[in-house]
N, CA, C, O and CB atoms as a CASP TS submission, in Angstrom:
PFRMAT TS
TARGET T0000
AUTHOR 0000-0000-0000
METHOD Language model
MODEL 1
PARENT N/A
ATOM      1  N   UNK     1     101.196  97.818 158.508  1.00  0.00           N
ATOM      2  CA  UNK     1     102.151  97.825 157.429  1.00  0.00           C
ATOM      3  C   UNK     1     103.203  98.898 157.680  1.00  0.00           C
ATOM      4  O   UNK     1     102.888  99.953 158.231  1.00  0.00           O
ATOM      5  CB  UNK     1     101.450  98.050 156.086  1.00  0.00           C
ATOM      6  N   UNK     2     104.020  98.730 157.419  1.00  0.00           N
ATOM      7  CA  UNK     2     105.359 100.078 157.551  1.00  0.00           C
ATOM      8  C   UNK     2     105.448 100.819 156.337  1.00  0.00           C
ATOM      9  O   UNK     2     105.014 100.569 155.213  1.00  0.00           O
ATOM     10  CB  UNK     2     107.082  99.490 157.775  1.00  0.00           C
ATOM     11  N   UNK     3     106.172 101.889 156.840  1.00  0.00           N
ATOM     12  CA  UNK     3     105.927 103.086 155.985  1.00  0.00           C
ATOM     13  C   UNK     3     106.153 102.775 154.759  1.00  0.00           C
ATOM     14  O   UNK     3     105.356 103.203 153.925  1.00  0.00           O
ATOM     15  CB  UNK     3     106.675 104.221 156.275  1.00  0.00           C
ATOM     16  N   UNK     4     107.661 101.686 154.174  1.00  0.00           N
ATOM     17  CA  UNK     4     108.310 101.544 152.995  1.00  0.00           C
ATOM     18  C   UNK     4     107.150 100.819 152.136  1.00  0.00           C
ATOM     19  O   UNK     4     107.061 101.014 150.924  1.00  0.00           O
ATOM     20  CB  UNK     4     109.733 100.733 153.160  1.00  0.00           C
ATOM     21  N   UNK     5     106.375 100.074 152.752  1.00  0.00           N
ATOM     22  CA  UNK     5     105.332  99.154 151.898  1.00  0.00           C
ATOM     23  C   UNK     5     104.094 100.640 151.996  1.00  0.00           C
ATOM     24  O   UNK     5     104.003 101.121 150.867  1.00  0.00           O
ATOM     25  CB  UNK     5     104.723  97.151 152.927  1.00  0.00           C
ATOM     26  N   UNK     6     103.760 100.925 152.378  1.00  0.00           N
ATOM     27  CA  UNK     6     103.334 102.870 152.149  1.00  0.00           C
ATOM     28  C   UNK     6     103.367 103.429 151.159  1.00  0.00           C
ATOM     29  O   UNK     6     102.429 103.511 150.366  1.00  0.00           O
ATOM     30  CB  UNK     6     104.122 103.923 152.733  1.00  0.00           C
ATOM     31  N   UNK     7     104.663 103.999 151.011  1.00  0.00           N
ATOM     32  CA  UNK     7     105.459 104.669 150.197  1.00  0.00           C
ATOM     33  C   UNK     7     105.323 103.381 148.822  1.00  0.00           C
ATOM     34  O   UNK     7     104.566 103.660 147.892  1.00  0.00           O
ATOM     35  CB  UNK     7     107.131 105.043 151.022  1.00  0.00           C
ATOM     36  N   UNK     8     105.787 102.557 148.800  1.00  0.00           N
ATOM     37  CA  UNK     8     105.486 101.978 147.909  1.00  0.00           C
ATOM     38  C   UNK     8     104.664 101.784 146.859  1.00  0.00           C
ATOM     39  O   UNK     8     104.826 101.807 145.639  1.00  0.00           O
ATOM     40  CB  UNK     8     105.506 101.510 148.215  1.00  0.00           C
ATOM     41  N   UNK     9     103.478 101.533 147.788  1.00  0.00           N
ATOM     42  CA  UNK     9     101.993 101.303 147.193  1.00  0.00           C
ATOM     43  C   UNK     9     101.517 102.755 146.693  1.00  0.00           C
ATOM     44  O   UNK     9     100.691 102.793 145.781  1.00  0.00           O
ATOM     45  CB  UNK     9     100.836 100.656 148.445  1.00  0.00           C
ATOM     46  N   UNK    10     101.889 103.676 147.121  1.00  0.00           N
ATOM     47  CA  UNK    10     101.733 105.192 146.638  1.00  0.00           C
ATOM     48  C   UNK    10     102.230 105.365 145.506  1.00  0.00           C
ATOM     49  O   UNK    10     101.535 105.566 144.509  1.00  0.00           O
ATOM     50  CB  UNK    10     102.328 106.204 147.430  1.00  0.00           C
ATOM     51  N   UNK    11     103.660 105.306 145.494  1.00  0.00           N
ATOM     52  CA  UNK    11     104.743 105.764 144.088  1.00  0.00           C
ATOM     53  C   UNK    11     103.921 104.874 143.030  1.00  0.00           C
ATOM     54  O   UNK    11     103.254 105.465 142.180  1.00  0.00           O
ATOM     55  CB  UNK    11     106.816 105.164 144.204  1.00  0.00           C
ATOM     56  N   UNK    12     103.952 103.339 143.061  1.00  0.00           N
ATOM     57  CA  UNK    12     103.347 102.517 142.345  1.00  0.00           C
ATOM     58  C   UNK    12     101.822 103.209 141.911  1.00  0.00           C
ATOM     59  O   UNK    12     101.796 103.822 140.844  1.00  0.00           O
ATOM     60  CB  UNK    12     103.330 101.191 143.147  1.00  0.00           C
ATOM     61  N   UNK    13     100.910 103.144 142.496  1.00  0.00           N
ATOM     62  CA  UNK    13      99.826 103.635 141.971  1.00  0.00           C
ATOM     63  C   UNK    13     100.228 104.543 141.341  1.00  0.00           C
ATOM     64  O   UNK    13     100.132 104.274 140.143  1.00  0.00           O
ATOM     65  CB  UNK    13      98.897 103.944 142.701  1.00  0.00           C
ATOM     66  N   UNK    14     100.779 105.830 141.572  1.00  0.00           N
ATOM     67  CA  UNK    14     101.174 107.395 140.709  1.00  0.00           C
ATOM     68  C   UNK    14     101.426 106.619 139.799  1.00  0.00           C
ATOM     69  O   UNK    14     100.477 106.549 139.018  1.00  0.00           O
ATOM     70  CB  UNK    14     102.483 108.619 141.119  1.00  0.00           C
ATOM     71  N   UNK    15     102.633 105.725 139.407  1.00  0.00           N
ATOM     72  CA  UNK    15     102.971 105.212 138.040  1.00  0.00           C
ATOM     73  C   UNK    15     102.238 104.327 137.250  1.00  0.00           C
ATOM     74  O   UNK    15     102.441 103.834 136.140  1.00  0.00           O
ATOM     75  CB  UNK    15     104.029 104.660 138.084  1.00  0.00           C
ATOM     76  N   UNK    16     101.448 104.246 137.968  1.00  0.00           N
ATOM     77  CA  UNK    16     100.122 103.336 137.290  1.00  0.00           C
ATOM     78  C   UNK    16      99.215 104.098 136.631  1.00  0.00           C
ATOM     79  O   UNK    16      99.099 104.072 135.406  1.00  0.00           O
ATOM     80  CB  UNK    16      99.209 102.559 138.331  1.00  0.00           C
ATOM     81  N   UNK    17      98.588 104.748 137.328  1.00  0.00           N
ATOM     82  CA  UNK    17      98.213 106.273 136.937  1.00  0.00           C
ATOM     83  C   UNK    17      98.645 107.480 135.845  1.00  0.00           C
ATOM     84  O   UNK    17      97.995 108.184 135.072  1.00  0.00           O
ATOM     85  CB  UNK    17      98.461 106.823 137.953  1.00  0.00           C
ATOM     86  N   UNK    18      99.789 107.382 136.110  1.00  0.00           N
ATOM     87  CA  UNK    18     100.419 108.700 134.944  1.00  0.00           C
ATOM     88  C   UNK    18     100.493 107.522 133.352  1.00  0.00           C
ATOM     89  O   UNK    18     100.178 107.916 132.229  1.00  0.00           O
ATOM     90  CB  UNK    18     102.760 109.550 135.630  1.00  0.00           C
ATOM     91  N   UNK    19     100.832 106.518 133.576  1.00  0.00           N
ATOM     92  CA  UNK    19     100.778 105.668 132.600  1.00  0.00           C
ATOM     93  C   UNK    19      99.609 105.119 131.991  1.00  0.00           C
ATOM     94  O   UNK    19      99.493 104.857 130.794  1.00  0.00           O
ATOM     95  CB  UNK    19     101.389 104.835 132.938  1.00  0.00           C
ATOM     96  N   UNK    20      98.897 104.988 132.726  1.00  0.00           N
ATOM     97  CA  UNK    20      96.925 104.898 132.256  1.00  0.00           C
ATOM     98  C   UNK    20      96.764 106.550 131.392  1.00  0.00           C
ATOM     99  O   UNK    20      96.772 106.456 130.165  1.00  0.00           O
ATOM    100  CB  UNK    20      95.394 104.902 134.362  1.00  0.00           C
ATOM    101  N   UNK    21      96.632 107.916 131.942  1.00  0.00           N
ATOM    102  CA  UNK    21      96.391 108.724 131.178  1.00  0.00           C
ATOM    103  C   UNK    21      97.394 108.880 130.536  1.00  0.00           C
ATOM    104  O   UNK    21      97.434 110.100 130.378  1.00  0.00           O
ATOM    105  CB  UNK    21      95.944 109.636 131.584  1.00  0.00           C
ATOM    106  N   UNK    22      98.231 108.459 130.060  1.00  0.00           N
ATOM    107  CA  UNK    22      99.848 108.997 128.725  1.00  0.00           C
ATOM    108  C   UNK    22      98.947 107.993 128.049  1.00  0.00           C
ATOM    109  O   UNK    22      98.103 108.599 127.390  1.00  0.00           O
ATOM    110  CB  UNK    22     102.246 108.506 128.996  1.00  0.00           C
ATOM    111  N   UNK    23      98.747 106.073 127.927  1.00  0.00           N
ATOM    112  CA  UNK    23      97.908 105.533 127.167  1.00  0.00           C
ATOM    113  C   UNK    23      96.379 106.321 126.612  1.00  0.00           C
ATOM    114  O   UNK    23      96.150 106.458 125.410  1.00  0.00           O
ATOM    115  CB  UNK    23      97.734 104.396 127.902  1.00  0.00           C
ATOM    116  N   UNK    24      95.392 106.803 127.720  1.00  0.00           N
ATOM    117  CA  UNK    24      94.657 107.465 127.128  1.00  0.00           C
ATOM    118  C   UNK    24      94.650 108.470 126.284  1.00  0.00           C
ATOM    119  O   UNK    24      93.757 108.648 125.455  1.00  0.00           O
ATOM    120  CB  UNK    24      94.221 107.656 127.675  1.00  0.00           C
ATOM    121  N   UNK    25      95.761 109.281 126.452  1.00  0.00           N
ATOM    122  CA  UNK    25      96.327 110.231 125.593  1.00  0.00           C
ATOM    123  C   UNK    25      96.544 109.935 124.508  1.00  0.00           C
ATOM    124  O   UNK    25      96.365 110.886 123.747  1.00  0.00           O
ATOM    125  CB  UNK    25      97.279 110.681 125.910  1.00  0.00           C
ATOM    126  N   UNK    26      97.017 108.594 123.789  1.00  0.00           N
ATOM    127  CA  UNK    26      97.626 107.931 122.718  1.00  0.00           C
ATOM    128  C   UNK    26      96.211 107.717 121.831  1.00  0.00           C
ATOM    129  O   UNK    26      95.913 107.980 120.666  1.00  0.00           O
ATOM    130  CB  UNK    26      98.526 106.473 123.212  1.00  0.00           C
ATOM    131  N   UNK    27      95.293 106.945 123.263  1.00  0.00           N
ATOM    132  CA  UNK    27      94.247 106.572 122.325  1.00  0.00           C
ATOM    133  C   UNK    27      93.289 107.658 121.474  1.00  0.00           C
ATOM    134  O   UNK    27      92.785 107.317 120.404  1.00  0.00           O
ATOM    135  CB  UNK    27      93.392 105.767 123.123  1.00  0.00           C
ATOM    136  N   UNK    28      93.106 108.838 121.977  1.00  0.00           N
ATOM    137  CA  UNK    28      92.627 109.777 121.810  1.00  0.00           C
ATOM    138  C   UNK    28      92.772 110.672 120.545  1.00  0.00           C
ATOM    139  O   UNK    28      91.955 111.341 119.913  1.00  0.00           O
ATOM    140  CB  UNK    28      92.881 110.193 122.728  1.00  0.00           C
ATOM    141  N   UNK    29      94.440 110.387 120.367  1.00  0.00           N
ATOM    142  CA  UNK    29      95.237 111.251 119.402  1.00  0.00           C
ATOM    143  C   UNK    29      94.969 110.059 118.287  1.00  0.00           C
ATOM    144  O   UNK    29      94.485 110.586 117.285  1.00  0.00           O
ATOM    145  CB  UNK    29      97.066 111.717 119.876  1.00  0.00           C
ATOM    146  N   UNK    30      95.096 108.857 118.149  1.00  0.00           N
ATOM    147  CA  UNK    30      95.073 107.693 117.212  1.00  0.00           C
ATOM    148  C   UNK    30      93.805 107.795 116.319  1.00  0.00           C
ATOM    149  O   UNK    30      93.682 107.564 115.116  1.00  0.00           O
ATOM    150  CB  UNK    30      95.084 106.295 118.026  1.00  0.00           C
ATOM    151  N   UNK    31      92.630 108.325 117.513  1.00  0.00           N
ATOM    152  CA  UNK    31      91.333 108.103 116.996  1.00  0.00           C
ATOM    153  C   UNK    31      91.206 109.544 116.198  1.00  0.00           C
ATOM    154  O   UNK    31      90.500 109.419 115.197  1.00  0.00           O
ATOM    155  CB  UNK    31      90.127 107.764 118.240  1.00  0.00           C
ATOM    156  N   UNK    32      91.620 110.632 116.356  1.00  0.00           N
ATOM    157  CA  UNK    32      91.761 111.753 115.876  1.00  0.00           C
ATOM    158  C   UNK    32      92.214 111.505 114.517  1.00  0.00           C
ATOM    159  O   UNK    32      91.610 111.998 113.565  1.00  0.00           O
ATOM    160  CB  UNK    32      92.553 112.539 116.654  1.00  0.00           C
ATOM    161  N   UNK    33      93.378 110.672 114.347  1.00  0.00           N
ATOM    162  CA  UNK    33      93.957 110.712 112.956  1.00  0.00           C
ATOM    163  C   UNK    33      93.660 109.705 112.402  1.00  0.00           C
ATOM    164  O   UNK    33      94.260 109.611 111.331  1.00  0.00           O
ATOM    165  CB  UNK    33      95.275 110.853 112.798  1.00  0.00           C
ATOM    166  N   UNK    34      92.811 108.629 112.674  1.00  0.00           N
ATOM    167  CA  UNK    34      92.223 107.810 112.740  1.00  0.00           C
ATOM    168  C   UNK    34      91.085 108.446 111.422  1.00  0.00           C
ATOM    169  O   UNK    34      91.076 108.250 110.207  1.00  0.00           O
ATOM    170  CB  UNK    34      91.900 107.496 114.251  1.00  0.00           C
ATOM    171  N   UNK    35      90.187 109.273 112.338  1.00  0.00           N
ATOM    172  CA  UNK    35      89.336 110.417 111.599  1.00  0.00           C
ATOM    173  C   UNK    35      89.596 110.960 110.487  1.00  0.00           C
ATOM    174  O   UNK    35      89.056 110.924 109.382  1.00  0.00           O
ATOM    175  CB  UNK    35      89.218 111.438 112.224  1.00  0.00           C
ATOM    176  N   UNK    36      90.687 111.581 110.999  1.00  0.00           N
ATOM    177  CA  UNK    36      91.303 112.964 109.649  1.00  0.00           C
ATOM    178  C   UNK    36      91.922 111.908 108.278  1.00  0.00           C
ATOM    179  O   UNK    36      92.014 112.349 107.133  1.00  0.00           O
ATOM    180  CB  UNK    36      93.254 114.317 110.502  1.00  0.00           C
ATOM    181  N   UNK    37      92.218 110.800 108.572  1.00  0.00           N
ATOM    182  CA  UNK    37      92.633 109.532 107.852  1.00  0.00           C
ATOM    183  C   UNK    37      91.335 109.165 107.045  1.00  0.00           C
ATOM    184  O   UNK    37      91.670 109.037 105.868  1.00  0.00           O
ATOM    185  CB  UNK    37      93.128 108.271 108.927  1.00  0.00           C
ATOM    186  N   UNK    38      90.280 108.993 107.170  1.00  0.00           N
ATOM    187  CA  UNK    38      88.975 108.754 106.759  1.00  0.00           C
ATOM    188  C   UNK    38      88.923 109.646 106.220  1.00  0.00           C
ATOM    189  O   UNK    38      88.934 109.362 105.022  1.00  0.00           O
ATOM    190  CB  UNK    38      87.973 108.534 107.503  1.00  0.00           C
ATOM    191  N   UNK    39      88.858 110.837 106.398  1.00  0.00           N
ATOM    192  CA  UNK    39      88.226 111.976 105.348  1.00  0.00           C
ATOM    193  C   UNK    39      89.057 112.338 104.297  1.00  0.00           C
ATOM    194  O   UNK    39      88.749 112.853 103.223  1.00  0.00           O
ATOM    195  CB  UNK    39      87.893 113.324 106.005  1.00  0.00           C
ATOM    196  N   UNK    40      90.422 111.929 104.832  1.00  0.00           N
ATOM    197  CA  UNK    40      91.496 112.245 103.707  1.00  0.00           C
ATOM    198  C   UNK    40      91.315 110.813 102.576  1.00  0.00           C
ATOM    199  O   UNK    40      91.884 110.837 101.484  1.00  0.00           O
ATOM    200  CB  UNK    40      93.350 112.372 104.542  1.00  0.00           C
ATOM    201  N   UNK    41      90.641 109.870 102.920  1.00  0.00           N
ATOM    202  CA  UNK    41      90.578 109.092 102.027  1.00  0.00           C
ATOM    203  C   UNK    41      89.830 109.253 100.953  1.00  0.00           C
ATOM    204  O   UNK    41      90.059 108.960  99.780  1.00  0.00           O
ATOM    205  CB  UNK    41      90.376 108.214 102.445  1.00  0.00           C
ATOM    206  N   UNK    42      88.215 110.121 101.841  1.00  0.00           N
ATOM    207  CA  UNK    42      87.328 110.011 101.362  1.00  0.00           C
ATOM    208  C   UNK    42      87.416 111.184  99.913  1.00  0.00           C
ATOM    209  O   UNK    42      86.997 111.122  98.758  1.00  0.00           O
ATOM    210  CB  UNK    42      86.356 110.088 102.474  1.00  0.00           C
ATOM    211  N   UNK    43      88.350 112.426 100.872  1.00  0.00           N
ATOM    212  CA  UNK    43      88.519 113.219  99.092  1.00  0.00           C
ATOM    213  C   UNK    43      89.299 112.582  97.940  1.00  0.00           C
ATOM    214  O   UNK    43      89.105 112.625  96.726  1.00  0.00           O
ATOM    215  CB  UNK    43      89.388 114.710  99.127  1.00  0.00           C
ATOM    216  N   UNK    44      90.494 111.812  98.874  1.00  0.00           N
ATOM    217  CA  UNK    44      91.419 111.681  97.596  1.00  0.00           C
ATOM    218  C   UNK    44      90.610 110.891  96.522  1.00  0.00           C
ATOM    219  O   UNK    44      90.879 111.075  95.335  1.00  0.00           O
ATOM    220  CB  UNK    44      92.888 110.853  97.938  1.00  0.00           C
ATOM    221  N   UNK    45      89.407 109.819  96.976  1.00  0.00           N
ATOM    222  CA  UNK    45      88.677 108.871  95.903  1.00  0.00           C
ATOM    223  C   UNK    45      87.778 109.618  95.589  1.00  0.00           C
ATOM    224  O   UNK    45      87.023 108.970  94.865  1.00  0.00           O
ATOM    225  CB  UNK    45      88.108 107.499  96.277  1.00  0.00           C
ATOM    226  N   UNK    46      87.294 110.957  95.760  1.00  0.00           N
ATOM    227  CA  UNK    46      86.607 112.072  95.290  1.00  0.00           C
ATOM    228  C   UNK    46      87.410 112.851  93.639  1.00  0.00           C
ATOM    229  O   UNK    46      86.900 113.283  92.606  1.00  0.00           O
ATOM    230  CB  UNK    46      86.642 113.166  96.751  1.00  0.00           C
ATOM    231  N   UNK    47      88.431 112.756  93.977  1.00  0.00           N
ATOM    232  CA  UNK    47      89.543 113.327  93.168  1.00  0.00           C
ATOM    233  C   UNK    47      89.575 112.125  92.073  1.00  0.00           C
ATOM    234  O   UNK    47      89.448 112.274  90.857  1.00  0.00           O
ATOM    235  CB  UNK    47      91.089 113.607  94.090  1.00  0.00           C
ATOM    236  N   UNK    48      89.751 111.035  92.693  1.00  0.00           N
ATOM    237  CA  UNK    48      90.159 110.328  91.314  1.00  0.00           C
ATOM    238  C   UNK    48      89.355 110.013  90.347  1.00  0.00           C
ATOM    239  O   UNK    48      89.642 109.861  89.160  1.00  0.00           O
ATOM    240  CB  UNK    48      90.680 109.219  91.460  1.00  0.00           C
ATOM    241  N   UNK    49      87.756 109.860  91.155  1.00  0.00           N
ATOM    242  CA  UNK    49      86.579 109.876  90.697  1.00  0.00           C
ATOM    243  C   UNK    49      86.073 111.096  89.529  1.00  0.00           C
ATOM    244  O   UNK    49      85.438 110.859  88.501  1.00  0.00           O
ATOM    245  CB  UNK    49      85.868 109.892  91.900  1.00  0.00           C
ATOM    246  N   UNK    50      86.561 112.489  90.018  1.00  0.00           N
ATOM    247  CA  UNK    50      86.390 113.338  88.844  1.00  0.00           C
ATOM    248  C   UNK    50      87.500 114.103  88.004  1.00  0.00           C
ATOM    249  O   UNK    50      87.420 115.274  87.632  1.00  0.00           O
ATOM    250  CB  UNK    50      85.584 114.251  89.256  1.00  0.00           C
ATOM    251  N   UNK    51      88.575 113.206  87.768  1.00  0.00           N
ATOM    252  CA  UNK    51      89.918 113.289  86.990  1.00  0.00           C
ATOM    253  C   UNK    51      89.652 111.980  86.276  1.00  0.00           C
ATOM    254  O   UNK    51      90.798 111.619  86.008  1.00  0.00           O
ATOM    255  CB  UNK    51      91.453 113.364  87.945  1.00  0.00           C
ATOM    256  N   UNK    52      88.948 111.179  85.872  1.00  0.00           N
ATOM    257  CA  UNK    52      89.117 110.190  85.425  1.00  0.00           C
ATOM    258  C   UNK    52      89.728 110.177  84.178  1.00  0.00           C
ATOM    259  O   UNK    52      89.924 111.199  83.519  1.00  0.00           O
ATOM    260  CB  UNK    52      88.168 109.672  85.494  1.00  0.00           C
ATOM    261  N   UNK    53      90.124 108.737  83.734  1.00  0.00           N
ATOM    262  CA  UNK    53      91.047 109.116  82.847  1.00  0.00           C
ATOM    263  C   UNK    53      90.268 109.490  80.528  1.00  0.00           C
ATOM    264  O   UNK    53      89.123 109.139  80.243  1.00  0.00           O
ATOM    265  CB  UNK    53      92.312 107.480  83.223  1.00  0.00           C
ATOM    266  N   UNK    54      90.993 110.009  79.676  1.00  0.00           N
ATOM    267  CA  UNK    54      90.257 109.905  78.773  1.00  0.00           C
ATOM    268  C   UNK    54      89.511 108.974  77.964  1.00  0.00           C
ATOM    269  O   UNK    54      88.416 109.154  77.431  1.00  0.00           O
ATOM    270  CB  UNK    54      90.684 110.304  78.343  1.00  0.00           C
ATOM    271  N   UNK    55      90.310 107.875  77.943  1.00  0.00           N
ATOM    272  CA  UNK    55      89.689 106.757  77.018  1.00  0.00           C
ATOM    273  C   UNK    55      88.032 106.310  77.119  1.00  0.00           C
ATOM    274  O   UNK    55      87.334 105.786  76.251  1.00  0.00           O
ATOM    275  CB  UNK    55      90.540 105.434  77.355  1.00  0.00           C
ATOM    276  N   UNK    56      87.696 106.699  78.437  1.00  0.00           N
ATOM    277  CA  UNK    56      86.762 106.426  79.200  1.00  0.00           C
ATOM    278  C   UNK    56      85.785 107.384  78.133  1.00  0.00           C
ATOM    279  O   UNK    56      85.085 106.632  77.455  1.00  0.00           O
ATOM    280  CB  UNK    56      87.015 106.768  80.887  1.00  0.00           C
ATOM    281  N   UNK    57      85.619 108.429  77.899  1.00  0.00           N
ATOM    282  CA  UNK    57      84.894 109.740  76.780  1.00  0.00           C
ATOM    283  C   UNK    57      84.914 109.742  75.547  1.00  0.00           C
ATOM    284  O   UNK    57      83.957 110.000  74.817  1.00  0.00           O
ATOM    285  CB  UNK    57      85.412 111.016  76.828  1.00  0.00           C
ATOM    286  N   UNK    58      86.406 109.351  75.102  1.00  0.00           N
ATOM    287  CA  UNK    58      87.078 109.579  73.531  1.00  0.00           C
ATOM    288  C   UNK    58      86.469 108.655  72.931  1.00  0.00           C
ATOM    289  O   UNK    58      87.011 108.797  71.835  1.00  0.00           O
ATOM    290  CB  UNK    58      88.715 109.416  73.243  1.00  0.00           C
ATOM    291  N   UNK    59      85.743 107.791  72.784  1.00  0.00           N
ATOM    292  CA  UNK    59      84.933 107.186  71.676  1.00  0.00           C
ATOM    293  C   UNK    59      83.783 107.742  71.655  1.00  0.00           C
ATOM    294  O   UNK    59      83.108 107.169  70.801  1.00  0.00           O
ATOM    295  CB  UNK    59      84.729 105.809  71.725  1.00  0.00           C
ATOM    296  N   UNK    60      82.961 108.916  72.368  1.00  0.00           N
ATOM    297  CA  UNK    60      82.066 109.814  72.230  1.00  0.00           C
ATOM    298  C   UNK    60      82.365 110.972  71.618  1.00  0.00           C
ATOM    299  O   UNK    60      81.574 111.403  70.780  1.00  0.00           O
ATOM    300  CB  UNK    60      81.624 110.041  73.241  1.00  0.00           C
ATOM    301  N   UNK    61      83.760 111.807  71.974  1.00  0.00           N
ATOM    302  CA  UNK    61      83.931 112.937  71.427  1.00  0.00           C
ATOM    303  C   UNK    61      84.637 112.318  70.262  1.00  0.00           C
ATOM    304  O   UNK    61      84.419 113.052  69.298  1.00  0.00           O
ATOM    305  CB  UNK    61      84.611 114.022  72.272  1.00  0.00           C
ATOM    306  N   UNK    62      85.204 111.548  69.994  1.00  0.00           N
ATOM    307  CA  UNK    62      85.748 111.059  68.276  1.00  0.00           C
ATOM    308  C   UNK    62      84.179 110.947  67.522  1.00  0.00           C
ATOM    309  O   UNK    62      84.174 111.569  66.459  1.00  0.00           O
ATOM    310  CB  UNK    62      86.803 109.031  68.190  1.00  0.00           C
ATOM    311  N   UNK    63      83.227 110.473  67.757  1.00  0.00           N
ATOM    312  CA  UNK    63      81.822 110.332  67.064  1.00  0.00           C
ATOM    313  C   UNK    63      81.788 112.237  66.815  1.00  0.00           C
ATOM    314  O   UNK    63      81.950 112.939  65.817  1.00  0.00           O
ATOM    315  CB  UNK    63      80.253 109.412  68.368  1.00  0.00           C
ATOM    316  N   UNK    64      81.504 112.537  68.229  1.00  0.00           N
ATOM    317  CA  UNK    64      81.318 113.903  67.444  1.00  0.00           C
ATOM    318  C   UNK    64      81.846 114.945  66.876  1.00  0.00           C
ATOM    319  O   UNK    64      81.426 115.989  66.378  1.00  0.00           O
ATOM    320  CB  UNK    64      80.903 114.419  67.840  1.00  0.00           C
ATOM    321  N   UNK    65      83.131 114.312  67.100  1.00  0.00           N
ATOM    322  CA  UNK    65      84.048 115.667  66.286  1.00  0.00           C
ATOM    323  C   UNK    65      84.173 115.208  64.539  1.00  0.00           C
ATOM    324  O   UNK    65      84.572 116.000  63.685  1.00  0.00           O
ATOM    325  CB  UNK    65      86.098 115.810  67.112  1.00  0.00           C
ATOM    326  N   UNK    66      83.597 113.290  64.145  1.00  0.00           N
ATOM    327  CA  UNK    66      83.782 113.323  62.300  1.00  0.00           C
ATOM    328  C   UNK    66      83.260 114.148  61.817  1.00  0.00           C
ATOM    329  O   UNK    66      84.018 114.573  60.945  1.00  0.00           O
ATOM    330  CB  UNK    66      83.293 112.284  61.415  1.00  0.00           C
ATOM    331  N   UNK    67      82.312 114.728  61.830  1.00  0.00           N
ATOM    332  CA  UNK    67      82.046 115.959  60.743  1.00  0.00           C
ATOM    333  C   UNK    67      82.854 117.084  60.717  1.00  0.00           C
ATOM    334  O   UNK    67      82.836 117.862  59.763  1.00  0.00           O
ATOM    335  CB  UNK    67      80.765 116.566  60.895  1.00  0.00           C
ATOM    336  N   UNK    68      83.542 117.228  61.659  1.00  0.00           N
ATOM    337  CA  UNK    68      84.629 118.256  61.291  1.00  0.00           C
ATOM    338  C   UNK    68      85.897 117.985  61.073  1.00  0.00           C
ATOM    339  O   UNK    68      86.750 118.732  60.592  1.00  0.00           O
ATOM    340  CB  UNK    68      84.749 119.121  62.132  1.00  0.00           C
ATOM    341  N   UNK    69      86.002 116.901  61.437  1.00  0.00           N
ATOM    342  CA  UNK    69      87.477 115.965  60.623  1.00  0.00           C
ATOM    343  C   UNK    69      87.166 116.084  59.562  1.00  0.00           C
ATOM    344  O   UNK    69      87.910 116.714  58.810  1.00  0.00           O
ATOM    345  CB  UNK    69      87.848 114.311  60.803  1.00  0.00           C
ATOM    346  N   UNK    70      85.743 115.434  58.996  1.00  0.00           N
ATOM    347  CA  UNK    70      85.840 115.229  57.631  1.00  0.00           C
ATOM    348  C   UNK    70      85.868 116.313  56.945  1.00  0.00           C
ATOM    349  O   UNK    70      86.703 116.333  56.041  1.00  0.00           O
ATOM    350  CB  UNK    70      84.936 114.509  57.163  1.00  0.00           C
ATOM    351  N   UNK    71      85.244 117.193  57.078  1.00  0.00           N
ATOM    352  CA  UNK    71      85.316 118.963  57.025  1.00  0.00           C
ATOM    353  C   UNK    71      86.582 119.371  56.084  1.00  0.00           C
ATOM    354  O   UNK    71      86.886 119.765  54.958  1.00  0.00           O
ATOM    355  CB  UNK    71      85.631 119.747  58.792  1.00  0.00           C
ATOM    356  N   UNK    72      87.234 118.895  57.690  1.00  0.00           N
ATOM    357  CA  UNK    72      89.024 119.481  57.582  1.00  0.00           C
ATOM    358  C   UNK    72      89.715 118.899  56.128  1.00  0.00           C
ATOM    359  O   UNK    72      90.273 119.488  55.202  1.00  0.00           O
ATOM    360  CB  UNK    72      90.199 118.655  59.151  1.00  0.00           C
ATOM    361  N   UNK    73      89.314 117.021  56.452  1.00  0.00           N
ATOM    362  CA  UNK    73      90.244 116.683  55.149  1.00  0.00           C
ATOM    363  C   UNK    73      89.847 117.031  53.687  1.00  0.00           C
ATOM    364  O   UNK    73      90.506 116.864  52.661  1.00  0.00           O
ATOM    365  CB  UNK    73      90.435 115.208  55.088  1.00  0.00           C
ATOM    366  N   UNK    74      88.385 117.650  53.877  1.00  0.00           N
ATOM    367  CA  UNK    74      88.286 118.195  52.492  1.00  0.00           C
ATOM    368  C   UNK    74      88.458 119.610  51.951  1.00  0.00           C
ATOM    369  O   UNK    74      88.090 120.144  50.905  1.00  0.00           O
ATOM    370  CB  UNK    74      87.167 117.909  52.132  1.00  0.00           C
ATOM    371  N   UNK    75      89.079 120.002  52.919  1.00  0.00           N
ATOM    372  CA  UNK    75      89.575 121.688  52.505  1.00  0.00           C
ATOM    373  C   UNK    75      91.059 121.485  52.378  1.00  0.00           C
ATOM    374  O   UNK    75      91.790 122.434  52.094  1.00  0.00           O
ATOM    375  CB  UNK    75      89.228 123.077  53.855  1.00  0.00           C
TER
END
């Protein structure tokens, strides 16, 4: 084979190569935030879970606050 088909098959592989690890690089970083993406999910439904909203309580604390409503409207 001559040198140019050589040289060729060389440069080519390098660019085959530097382009295989820049992809591995990608995949690596994807799966990383991939991760940090999961856990950030997992607090934010942590959060919403213990902020919930009132309506959800207020027919318990309205039961227990009539005796002091009624309290109130008779003073």
């Amino acid at each position: 084979m001559p040198a140019a088909a050589w040289a060729t098959l060389i440069i080519s592989g390098l660019i085959i190569a530097i382009t295989g690890v820049g992809l591995l690089r990608v995949i690596l970083h994807l799966r990383h935030v991939s991760t940090t993406l999961a856990t950030l999910t997992g607090g934010v439904q942590a959060i919403a879970a213990s902020t919930s909203t009132v309506p959800v309580v207020l027919p318990s604390v309205n039961a227990n606050l009539k005796p002091v409503r009624d309290f109130c409207e008779s003073v």
